[in-house]
C-alpha positions as CSV (number, residue, x, y, z in Angstrom):
1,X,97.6,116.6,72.0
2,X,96.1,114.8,74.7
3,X,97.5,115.0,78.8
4,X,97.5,112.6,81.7
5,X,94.2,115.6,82.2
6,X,92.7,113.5,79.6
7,X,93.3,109.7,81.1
8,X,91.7,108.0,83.8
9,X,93.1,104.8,85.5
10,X,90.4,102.3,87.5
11,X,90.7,99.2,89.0
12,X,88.7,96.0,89.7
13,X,89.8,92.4,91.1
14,X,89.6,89.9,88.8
15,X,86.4,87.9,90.8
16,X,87.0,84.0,89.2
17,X,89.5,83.2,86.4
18,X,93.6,84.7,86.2
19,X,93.4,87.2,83.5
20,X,89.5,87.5,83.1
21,X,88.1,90.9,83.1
22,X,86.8,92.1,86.1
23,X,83.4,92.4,86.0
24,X,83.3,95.8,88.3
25,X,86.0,97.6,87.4
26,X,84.9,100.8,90.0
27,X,87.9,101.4,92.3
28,X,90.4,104.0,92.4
29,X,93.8,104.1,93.7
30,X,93.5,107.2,95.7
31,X,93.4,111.1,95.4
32,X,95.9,112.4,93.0
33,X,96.4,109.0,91.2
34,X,99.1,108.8,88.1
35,X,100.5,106.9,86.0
36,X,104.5,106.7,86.4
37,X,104.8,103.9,84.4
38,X,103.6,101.5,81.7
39,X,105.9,99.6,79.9
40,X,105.3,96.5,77.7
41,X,108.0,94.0,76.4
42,X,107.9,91.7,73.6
43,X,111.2,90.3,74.7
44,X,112.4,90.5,71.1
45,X,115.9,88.1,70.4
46,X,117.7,88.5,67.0
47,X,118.7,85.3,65.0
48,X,121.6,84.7,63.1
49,X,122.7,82.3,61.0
50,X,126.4,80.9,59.9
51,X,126.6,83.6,57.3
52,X,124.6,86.0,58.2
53,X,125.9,89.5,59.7
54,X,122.4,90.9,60.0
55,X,119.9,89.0,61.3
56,X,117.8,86.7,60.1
57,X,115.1,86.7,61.8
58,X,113.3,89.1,64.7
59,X,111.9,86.8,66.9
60,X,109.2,87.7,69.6
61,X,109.1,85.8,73.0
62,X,107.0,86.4,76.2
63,X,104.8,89.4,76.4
64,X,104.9,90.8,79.9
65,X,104.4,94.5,81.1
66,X,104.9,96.3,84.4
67,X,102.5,99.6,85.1
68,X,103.3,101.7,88.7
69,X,101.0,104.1,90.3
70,X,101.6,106.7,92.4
71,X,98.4,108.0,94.7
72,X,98.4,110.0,98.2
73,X,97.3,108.1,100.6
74,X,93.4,108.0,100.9
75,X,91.6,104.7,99.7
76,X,92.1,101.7,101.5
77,X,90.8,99.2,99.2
78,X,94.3,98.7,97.0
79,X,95.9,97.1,100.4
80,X,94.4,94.1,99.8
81,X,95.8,93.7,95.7
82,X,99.1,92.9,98.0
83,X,98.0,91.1,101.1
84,X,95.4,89.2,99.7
85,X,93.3,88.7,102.6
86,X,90.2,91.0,103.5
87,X,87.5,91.0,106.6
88,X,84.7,93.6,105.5
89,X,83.7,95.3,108.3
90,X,79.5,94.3,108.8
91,X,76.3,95.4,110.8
92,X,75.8,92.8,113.0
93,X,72.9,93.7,115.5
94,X,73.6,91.0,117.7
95,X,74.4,92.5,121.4
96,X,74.0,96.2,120.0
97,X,72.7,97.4,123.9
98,X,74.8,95.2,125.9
99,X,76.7,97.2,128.9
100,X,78.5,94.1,129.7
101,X,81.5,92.6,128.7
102,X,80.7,89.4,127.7
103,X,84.0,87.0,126.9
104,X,86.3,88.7,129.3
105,X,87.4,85.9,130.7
106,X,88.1,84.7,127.8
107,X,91.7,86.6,127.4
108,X,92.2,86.5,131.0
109,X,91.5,89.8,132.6
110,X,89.0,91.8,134.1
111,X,90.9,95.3,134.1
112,X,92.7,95.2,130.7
113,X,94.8,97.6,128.6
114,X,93.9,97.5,125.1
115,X,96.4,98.7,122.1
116,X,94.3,100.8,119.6
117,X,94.7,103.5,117.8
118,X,92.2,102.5,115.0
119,X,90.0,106.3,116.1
120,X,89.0,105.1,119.6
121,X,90.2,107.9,122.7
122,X,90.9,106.5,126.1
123,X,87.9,107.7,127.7
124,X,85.7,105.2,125.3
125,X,84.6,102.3,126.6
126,X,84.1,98.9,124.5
127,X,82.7,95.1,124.7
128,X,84.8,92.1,123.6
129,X,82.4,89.5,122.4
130,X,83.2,85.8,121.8
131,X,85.5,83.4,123.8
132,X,87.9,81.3,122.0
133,X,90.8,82.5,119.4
134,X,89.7,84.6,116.1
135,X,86.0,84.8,117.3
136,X,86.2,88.7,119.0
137,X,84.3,91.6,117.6
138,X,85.2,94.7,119.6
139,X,82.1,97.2,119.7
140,X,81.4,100.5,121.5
141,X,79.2,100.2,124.3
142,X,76.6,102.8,126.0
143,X,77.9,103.0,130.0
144,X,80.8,101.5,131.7
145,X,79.8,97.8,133.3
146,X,80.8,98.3,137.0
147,X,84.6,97.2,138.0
148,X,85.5,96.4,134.8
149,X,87.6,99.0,132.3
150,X,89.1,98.7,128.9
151,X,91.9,101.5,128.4
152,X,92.3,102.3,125.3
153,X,95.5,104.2,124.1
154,X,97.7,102.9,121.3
155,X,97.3,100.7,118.4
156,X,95.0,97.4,118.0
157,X,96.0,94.0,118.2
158,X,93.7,91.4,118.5
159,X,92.4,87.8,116.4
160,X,90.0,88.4,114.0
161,X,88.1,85.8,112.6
162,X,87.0,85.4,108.9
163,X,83.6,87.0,108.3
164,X,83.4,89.0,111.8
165,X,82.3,92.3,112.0
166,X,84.1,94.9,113.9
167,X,82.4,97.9,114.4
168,X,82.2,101.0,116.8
169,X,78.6,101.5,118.0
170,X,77.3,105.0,119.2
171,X,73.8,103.9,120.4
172,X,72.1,102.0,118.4
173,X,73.9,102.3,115.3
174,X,77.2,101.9,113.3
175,X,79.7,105.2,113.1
176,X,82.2,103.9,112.1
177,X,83.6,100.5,110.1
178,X,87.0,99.2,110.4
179,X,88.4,97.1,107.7
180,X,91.4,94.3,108.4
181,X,93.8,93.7,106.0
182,X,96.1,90.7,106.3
183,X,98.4,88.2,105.0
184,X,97.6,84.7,106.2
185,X,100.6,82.2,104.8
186,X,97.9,80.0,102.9
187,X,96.0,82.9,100.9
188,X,96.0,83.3,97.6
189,X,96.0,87.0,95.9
190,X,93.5,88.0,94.0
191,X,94.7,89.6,90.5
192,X,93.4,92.5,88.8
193,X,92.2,94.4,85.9
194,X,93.8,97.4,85.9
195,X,91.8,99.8,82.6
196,X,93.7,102.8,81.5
197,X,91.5,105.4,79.5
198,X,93.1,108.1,77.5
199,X,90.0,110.7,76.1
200,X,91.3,111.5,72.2
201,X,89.0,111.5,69.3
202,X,89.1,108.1,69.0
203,X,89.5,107.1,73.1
204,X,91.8,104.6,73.8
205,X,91.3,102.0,76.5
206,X,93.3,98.9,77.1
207,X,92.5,96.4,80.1
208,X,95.6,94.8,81.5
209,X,95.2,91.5,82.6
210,X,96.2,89.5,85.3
211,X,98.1,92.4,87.5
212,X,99.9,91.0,90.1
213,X,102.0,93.5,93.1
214,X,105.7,93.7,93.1
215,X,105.9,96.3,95.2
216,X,104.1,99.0,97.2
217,X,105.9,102.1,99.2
218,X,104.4,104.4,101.7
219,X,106.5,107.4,102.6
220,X,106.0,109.6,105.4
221,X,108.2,112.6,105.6
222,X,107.5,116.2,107.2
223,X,106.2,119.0,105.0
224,X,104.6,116.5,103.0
225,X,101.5,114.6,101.5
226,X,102.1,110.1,102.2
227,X,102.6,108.9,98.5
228,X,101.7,105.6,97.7
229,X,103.3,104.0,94.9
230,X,102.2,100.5,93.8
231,X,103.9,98.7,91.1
232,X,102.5,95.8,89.3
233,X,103.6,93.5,86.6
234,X,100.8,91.9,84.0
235,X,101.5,88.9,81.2
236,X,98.2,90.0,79.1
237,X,96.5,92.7,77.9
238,X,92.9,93.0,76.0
239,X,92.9,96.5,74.1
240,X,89.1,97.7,73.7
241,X,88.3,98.4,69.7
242,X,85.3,100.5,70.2
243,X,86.0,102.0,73.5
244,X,84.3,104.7,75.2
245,X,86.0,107.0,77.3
246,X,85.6,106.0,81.2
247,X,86.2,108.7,83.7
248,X,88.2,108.4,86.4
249,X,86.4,106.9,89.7
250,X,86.5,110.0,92.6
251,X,88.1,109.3,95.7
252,X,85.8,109.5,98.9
253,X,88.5,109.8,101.5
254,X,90.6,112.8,103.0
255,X,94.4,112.8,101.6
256,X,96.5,111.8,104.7
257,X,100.0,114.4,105.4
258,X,102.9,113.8,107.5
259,X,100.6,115.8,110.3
260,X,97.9,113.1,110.7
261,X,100.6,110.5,111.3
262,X,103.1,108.6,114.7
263,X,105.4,106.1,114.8
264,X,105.4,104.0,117.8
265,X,108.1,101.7,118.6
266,X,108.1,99.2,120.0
267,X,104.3,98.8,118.8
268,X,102.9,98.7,122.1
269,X,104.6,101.9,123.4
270,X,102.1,104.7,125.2
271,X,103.2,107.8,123.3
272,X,104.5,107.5,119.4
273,X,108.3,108.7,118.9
274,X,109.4,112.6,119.1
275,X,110.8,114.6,116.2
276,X,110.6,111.9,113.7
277,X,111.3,113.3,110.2
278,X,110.5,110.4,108.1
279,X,109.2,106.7,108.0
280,X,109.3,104.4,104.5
281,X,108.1,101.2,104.1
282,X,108.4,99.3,101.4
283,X,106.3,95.7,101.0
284,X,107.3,93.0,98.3
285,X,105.0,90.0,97.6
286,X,108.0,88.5,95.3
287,X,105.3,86.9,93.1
288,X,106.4,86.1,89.5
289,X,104.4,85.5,86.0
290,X,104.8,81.6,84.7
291,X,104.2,81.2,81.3
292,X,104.3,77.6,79.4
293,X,104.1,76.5,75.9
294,X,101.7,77.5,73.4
295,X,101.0,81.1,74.2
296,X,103.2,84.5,74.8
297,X,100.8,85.5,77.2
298,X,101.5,84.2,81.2
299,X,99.6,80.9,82.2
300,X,99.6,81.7,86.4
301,X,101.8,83.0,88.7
302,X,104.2,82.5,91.5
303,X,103.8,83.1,95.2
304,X,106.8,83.4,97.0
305,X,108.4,84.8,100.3
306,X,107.3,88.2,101.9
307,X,109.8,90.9,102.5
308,X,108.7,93.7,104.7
309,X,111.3,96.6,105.1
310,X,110.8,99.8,107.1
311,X,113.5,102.6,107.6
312,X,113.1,105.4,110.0
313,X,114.7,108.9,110.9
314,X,114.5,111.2,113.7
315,X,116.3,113.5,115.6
316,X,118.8,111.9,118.1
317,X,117.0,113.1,121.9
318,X,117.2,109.5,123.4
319,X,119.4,106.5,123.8
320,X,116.8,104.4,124.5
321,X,114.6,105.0,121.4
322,X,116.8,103.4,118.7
323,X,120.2,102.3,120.3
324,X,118.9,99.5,123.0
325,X,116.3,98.5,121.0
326,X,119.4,97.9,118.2
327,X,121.3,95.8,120.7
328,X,119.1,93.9,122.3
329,X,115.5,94.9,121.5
330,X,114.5,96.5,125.1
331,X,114.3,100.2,125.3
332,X,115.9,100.4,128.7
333,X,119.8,100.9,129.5
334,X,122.1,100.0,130.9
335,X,123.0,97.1,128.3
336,X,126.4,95.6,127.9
337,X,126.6,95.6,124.3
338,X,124.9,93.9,121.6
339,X,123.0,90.6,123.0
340,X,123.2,87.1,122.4
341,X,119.7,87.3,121.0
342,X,117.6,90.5,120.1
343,X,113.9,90.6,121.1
344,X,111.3,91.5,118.6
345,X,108.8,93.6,119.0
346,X,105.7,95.9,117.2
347,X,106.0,98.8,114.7
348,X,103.0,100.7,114.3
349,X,102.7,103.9,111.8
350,X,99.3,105.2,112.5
351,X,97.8,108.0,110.7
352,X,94.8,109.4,111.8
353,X,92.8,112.6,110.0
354,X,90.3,113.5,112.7
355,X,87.5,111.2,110.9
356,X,89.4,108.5,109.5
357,X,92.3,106.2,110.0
358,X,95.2,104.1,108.6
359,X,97.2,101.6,111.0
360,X,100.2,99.6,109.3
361,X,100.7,97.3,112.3
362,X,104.2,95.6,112.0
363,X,105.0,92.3,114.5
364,X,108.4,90.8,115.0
365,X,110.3,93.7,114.1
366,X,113.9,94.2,114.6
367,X,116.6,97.0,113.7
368,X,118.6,95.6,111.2
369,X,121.2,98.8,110.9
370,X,121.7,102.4,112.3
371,X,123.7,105.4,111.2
372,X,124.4,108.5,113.5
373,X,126.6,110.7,111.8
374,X,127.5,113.8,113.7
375,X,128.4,117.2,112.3
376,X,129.1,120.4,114.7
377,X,126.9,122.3,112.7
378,X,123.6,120.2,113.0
379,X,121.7,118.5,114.7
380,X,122.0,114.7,115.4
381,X,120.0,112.8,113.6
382,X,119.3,108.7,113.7
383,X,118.6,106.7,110.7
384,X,117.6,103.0,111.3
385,X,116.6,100.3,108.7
386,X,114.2,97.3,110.2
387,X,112.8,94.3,108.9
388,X,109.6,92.9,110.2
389,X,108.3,89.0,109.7
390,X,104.3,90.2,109.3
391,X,101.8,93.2,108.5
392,X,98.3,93.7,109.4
393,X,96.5,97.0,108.1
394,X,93.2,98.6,109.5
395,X,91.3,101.3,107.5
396,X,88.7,102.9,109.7
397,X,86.0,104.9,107.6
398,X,82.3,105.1,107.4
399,X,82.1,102.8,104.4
400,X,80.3,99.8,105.4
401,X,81.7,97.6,102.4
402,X,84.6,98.4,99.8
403,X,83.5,99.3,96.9
């Protein structure tokens, strides 16, 4: 009796037609992938006739299936199945040996503080290249140009441009590659073909078609390994007849724990947040199969709104932390109550393992609600829920391209 031992579960993006193989099916969700769920629904209705107390007929309707994952965080290259759009980190060798700081000017500074906390330390010293908006490739440099310094301390916000590179140079050559992922309002997500292998004496393999996200959760808590948990929804499937068993791609990367991880809020903050016990957050595309006449199987799908949720908690030290920022979105009292307006500002979880990184970089965040309850025999803790209007993601590794 075969196990989940015996199954492997690879993915691939579906390169030119909705619910067309992928033609490189060679990607894994992460370390410690499985499969929580896989459910398929022939959306059976009964029939009855004047007459009739058993049905008449069985009739099948739409075929649609949902299939969830759950990984620890390690591979980066499932972010984009749910923003959609991807700049590949590249070798360019233009300006590898510059000690100057070309385009400064161009953002209006000559001393200037830059957010990152993509792997860089605060003693590194970069170039900005290019001069007009979403044409900036930030690059390690050799020596420090005279009267000009770039501190870096927290995490990275900058333009980037479609097709730019972004590397950090150590001489001569790449170290390391970072890897944006982003949601531009005009993109359009790629699908997937999602293969599922189960190793029996006749092996079973079935590609579904056409995967779209619903959702995907990342969950930081303390004592713990980040899951991930992505959950799809497919309206084909093509079972193999022959098949032969597929093992299950390996991950590359280091699993990321609550230890490699800080929360900083607002985004732009110096040091992360003390004694934080947990941060979830919790992305939905809100895309949805269409289907049409003449076939069971979905025709396209539906893009709609994004929803990005976030909820935090931590042990109550601070009344600036969570409470200001909830009234009026400062982190400085006194304040006289909740404001006539609420500013928004950054979220960044940003894990780091020594080697590689993860950065979920949140903008126009707000706290939507708190709860402080308060018990004589523990300690106080915060819980706050926040909504955020965008998401950027940069994976920092020493892959050059995804695979």
């Amino acid at each position: 009796m075969p196990s989940g031992a015996l199954a492997s579960v690879n993915w691939g993006f579906e390169e030119t037609t909705y619910q067309t193989k992928s033609a490189s099916i060679n990607k894994t969700f992460g370390r410690g992938s499985k499969i929580t769920g896989l459910e398929r629904n022939n959306n059976l209705t009964l029939v009855y006739g004047l007459g009739d107390r058993e049905a008449a007929v069985n009739q099948e309707l739409t075929f649609q299936g949902t299939f969830s994952v759950e990984t620890v965080m390690s591979d980066p290259w499932a972010f984009q199945s749910f923003l959609g759009d991807y700049f590949p980190a590249a070798d360019s060798s233009t300006g590898k040996q510059s000690t100057t700081l070309n385009g400064i000017h161009a953002i209006g500074a000559t001393t200037l503080t830059v957010l990152d906390s993509t792997g860089f330390v605060a003693t590194d010293i970069i170039r900005i290249v290019g001069n007009t908006a979403n044409t900036y490739e930030i690059r390690k440099v050799v020596s420090a140009p005279t009267g000009l310094t770039i501190l870096i301390d927290k995490p990275l916000y900058f333009a980037h441009g479609t097709g730019l590179a972004v590397d950090e140079l150590g001489g001569t050559a790449p170290t390391y590659y970072y890897h944006v992922f982003r949601n531009p309002n005009a993109i359009k997500l790629n699908t997937l073909t999602i293969q599922n292998t189960i190793d029996i004496t006749a092996d079973m393999q079935t590609n579904l078609l056409g995967c779209i996200p619903t959702s995907t959760s990342i969950s930081a808590s303390v004592g713990s390994l980040v899951p991930v948990t992505y959950d799809f929804m497919f309206g084909k499937e093509d079972p193999e007849n022959s098949p032969a068993f597929v093992a299950q791609v390996a991950s590359t990367y280091n699993a990321y724990s609550f230890a490699y991880g800080n929360l900083y809020l607002p985004g732009s903050a110096a040091t992360p947040l003390a004694a934080v016990q947990s941060c979830d957050i919790t992305i939905t595309p809100n895309l949805e199969l269409i289907y049409g006449l003449g076939s069971r199987n979905a025709s396209t799908y539906s893009e709609q709104a994004y929803d990005y949720s976030i909820s935090a908690s931590m042990f109550f030290q601070d009344k600036n932390d969570f409470q200001a920022l909830f009234m009026n979105g400062t982190t400085t009292y006194p304040i006289t109550g909740p404001g006539s307006t609420v500013a928004e500002n950054g979220l960044v979880l940003h894990f780091n393992d020594g080697t590689n990184s993860i950065v979920y970089s949140f903008g126009g965040v707000k706290i939507d609600t708190t709860n402080m309850g308060q018990d004589p025999t523990m300690p106080i803790m915060e819980d706050v829920s926040l909504k955020a209007r965008n998401l950027t993601i940069y994976a920092r590794n020493t892959t050059l391209t995804s695979p």
